[in-house]
N, C-alpha and C positions, 0 to 999 in steps of 0.2 A: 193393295195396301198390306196384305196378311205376309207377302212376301218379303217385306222387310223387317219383321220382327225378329225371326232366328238373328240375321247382320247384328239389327242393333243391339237383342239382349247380347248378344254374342260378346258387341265392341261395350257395350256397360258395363259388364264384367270384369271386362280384362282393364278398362279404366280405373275403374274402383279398386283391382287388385292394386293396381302402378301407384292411386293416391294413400292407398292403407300400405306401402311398402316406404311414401315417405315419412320419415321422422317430423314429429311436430317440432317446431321451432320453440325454443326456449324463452320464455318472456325476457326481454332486455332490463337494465336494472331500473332505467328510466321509466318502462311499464309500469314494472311493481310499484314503485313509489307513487305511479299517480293513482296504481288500483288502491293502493293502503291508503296513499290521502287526500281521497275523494270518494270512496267507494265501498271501503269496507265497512262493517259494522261491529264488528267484531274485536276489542284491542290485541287480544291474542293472536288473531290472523293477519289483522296487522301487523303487530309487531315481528310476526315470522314473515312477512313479506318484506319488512325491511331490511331484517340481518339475512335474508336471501339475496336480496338488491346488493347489500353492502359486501357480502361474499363473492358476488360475481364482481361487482366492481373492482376489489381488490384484485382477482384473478387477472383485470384486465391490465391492469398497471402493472402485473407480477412480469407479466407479456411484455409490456410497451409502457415503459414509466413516465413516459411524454403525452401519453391519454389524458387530453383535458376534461373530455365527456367523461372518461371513468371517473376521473379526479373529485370531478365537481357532484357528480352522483355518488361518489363513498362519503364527499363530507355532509351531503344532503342527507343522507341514510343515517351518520351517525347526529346530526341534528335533529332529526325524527324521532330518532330513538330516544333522546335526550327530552322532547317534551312531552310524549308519549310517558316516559316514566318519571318525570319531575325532578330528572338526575342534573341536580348543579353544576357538578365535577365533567359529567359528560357535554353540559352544555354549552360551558365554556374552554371544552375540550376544541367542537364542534367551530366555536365563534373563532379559533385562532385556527382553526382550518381554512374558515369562511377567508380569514384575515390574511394568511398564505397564498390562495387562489385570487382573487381581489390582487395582489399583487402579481401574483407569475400573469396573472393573464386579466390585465386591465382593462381592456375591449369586450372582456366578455359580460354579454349582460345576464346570465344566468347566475353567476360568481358574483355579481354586485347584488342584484335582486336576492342571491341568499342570505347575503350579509344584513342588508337592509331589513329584512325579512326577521332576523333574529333579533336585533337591535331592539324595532319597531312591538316585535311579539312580546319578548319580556318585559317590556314598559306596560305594556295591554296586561298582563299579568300580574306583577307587582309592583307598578307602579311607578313614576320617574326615579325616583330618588331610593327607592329600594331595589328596584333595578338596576339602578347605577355602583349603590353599597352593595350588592351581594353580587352581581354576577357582569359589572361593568359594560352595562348597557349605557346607549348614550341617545338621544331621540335626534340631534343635530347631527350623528353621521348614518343612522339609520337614513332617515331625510335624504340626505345627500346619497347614498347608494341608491335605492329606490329612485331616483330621479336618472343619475345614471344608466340605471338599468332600463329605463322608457326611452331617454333617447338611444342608446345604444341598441336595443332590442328591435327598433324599427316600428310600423304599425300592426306589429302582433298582439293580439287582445290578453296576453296573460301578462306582460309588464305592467302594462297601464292599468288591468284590471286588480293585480295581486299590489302595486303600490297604492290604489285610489281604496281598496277594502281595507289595507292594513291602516290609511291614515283613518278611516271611518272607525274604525274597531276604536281607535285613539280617542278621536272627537267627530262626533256623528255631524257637527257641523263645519266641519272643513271644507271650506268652499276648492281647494287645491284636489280633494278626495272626488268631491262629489264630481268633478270638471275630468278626474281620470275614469273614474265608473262611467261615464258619458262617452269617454273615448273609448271603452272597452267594450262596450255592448253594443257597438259597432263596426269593431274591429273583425279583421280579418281571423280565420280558427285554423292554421295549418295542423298545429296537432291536435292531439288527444287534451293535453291541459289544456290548450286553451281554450277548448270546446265548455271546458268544466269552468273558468275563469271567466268568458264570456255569460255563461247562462247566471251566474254567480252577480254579475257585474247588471244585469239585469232583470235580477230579482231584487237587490236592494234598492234599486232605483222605486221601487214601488213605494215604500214608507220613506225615502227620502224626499222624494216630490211630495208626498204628503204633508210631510213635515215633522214625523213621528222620530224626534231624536233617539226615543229609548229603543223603539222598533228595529233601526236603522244600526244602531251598533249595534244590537245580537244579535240580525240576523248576518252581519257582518260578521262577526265571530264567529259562527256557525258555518257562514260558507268560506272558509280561509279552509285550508288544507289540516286535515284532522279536527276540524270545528264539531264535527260529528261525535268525538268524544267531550267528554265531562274531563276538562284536565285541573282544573283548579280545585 
């Protein structure tokens, strides 16, 4: 047995030199966005991971201006940013991004689901009709994006799950909500979010079967993407 030691330290070494010679791979922008909004604790480290996200994004479009992945991940970045700082101007900057994308590429359910997503979130915030008056939210095309975005997205657990929490956040007794949370916490997890949207989608279900309406929307709020901060 002792005769194999020099080989292997020998070949472990020379491994380890070959793995410490390659360069770590740069998180994609899509990472970042989901480490900032799901993960961080921090607003400040968040918000630098998002105008990191949003820097390489642009980079990528600078590249190839037909990148729907970069496209739709720089307008995500600057909508993050936008309720991360409570910036109006930037978040209806954001919402005619959304409204841009949503058109060049109508299949896609990421682009619908963000729109929906913004619509759906400033209503949750301030309100139908002050949402509507300050920063032209509408809850009937939010609705209707979000639904798009479930059937278009397939049975991946982050459509069904980030539409059935945003109508919860709305009205904790949305029978349409609590019927997507049911579909999400069963669903399939290919990526990384939807892992986070899955566990999400089945945490609320705990004070929803309960019955616990006030439970059920905050804890709703709380697991949406940057729920972890205090924005209001």
């Amino acid at each position: 047995m002792a005769k194999w030691f020099p080989g292997c330290v020998g070949a472990s070494i020379a491994a380890c030199a070959v793995v410490s010679a390659i360069p770590a791979r740069a998180e994609t922008p899509r990472e970042l966005l989901t480490q900032a909004g799901f993960v961080d604790r921090d607003r400040s480290v968040a918000l630098a991971r998002i105008d990191k996200a949003a820097a390489a994004a642009g980079q990528a479009l600078s590249r190839s201006p037909n990148d729907a992945e970069a496209a739709i991940m720089q307008a995500m970045a600057n909508g993050y940013r936008a309720k991360l700082l409570g910036n109006r101007s930037q978040a209806i900057a954001a919402r005619r991004q959304y409204e841009a994308l949503v058109t060049r590429y109508p299949h896609n359910a990421e682009a619908q689901a963000a729109l929906g997503a913004w619509h759906i979130g400033v209503i949750a915030k301030l309100g139908r009709f002050v949402g509507r008056a300050v920063a032209g939210a509408q809850k009937a095309t939010g609705f209707d994006a979000l639904e798009r975005s479930v059937a278009l997205g397939g049975n991946r657990a982050m459509f069904a799950g980030l539409a059935g929490l945003l109508r919860l956040e709305l009205d904790p007794n949305d029978v349409r909500g609590r019927a997507l949370v049911e579909t999400a916490s069963r669903a399939p997890t290919p990526t990384a979010i939807d892992g986070y949207v899955r566990k999400a989608a089945m945490a609320v279900l705990v004070p929803l079967r309960a019955g616990d309406a006030n439970a059920t929307k905050a804890l709703a709020d709380k697991l949406l993407p940057f729920g972890q901060f205090a924005t209001g």
